[in-house]
N, C-alpha and C positions, 0 to 999 in steps of 0.2 A: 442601425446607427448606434443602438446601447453598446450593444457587443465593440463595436470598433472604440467608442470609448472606454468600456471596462478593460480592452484588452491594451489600451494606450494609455491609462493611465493608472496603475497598479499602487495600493496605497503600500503596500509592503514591497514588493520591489521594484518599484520605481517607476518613469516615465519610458516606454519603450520609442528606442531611438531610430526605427527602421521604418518604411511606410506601412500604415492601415488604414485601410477604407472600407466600403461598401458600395459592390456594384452589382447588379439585376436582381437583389435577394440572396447573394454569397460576401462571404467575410474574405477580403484581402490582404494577405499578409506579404510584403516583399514577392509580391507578384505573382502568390501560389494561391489560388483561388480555393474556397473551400466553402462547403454545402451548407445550409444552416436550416435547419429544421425546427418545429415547437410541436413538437405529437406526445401523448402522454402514455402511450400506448409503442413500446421498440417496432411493434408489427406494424404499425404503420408509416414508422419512415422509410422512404424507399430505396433500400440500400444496394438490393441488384442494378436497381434502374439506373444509379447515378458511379455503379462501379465498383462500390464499396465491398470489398474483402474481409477485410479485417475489421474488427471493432471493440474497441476497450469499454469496456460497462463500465464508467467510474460515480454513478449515481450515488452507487450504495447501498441500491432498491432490489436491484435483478440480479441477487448473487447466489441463486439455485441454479441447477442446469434445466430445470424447470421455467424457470425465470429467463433466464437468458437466453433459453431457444428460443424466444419473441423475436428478436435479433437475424435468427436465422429465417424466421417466419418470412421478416423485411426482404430476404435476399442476400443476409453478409453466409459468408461461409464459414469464419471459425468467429471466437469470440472468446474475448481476454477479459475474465475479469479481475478487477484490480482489488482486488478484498477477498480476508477469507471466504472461503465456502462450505458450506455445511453436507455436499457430495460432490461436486465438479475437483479433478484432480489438481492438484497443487500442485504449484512448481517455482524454486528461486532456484535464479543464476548463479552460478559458480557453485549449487547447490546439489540437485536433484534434474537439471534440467535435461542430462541425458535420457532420461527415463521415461522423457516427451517420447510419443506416436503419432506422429501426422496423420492417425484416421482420428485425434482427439477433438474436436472440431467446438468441446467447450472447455476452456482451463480456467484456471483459477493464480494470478499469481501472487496471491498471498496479501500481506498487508505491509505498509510502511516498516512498522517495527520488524516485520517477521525477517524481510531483508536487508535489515539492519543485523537482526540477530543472529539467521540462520548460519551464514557464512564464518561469523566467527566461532561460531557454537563448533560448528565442525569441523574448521584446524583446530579446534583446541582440543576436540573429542577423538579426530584421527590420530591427533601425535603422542598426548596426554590420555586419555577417557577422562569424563567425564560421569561422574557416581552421583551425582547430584548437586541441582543449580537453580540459583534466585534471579530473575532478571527486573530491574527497574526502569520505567523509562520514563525521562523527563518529559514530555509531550507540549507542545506548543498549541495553545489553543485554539481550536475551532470555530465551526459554523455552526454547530448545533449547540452550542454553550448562550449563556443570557451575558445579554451585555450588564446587566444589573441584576440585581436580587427580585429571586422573583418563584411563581410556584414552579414546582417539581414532581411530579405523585412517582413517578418511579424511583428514584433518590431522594431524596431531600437537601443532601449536599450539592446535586447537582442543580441546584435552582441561586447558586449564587455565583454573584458578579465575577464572568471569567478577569475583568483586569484587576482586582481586587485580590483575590485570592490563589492556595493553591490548594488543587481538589482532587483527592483521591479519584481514581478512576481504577473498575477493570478492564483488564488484556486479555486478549484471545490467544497474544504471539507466543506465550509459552509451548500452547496448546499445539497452536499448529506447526513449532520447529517440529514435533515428534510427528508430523506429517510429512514433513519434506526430509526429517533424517531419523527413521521408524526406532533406530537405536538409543534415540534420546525420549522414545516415547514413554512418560511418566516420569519421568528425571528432573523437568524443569518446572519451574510456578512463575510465577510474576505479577508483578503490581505495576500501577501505570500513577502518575501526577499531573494533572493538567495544571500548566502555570503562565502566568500572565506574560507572555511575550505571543509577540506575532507569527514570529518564524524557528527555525532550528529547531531539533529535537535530539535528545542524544539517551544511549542505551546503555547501564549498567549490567553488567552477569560478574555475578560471584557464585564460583562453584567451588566442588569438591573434586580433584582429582584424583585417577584411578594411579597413576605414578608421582614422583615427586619431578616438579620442574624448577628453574628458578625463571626471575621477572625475563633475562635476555633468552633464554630459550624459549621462553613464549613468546617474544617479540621477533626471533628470527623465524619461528614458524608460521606465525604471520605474516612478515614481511615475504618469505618465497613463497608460500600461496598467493602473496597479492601480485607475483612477477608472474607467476604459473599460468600457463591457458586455460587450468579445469575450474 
């Protein structure tokens, strides 16, 4: 019964207009029933049993491929996790995703920024190159942030009040664009701001290019990559 009201009444985006309920122990949404479990252990929920194929790790917790065979422990067969990783292979769309292998049975699809970043990083690096680049990203604050000021022992900035402030953070997405596109490996840096709004994030890159462009030929080469199938 939490679930149907956390998922019906969302403080950021709003009151969802379609029905939810809860019937025998599953979450119902517009009539599509759905399994709900509380194991703190991925190997013990029971993913074969109930059908489950697929499964996105978005915890945050199991993003080794160590970690995330738990998952397949359960019964799922392959498993998507949504955050870098530190060995499972990488992969963003319109990216690198050809280079998927259906016997891959753990992937990794990167993180929020990365798929923000990667794509553009690489029309701008096929058409242009790319000699070196700074990425910034505005970040909308979290659940791991204090709603107040408060201790920190890993940071010390990060112990204060996410709506108050805005707080330096690091990023991994620089890191891991040179994973999904190995030409740009070493090329980029980045910095991150966590700032006090709820929702939206948005990604600066200011680079160095290998030729000279002007502002509409960079915007036409994004624009027909964004029409393209790849």
């Amino acid at each position: 019964k939490y679930m149907v009201y956390m998922f019906k009444y969302d403080s950021t985006h709003g009151r969802y207009k379609g029905d939810v309920h809860e019937e025998g122990g599953m979450l119902v949404v517009d009539g599509q029933k759905i399994h709900v479990f509380q194991e703190m252990k991925p190997s013990s929920i029971p993913w074969g049993k109930v059908g489950a194929e697929y499964v996105v790790e978005s915890t945050g917790v199991f993003t080794t491929i160590e970690k995330a065979n738990t998952h397949i422990e359960g019964g799922a067969k392959k498993v998507v996790i949504s955050a870098p990783s530190a060995d499972a292979p990488m992969f963003v769309m319109g990216v690198n995703h050809e280079s998927y292998d259906p016997s891959m049975s753990i992937v990794s699809n990167a993180s929020c920024t990365t798929n923000c970043l990667a794509p553009l990083a690489k029309v701008i690096n096929d058409n242009f190159g790319i000699v070196e680049g700074l990425m910034t990203t505005v970040h909308a604050i979290t659940a791991t942030q204090k709603t107040v000021d408060g201790p920190s022992a890993k940071m010390w900035r990060d112990g204060r009040g996410a709506a108050q402030n805005i707080i330096p953070a690091s990023t991994g997405a620089a890191k891991a664009v040179g994973k999904v596109i190995p030409a740009l490996n070493g090329k980029l840096t980045g910095m991150a701001f966590r700032v006090p709004t709820p929702d939206v994030s948005v990604v600066d890159l200011t680079c160095r290019l290998g030729k000279e462009a002007t502002y509409d030929q960079i915007k036409a080469a994004v624009k027909a990559a964004s029409e393209s199938d790849n």
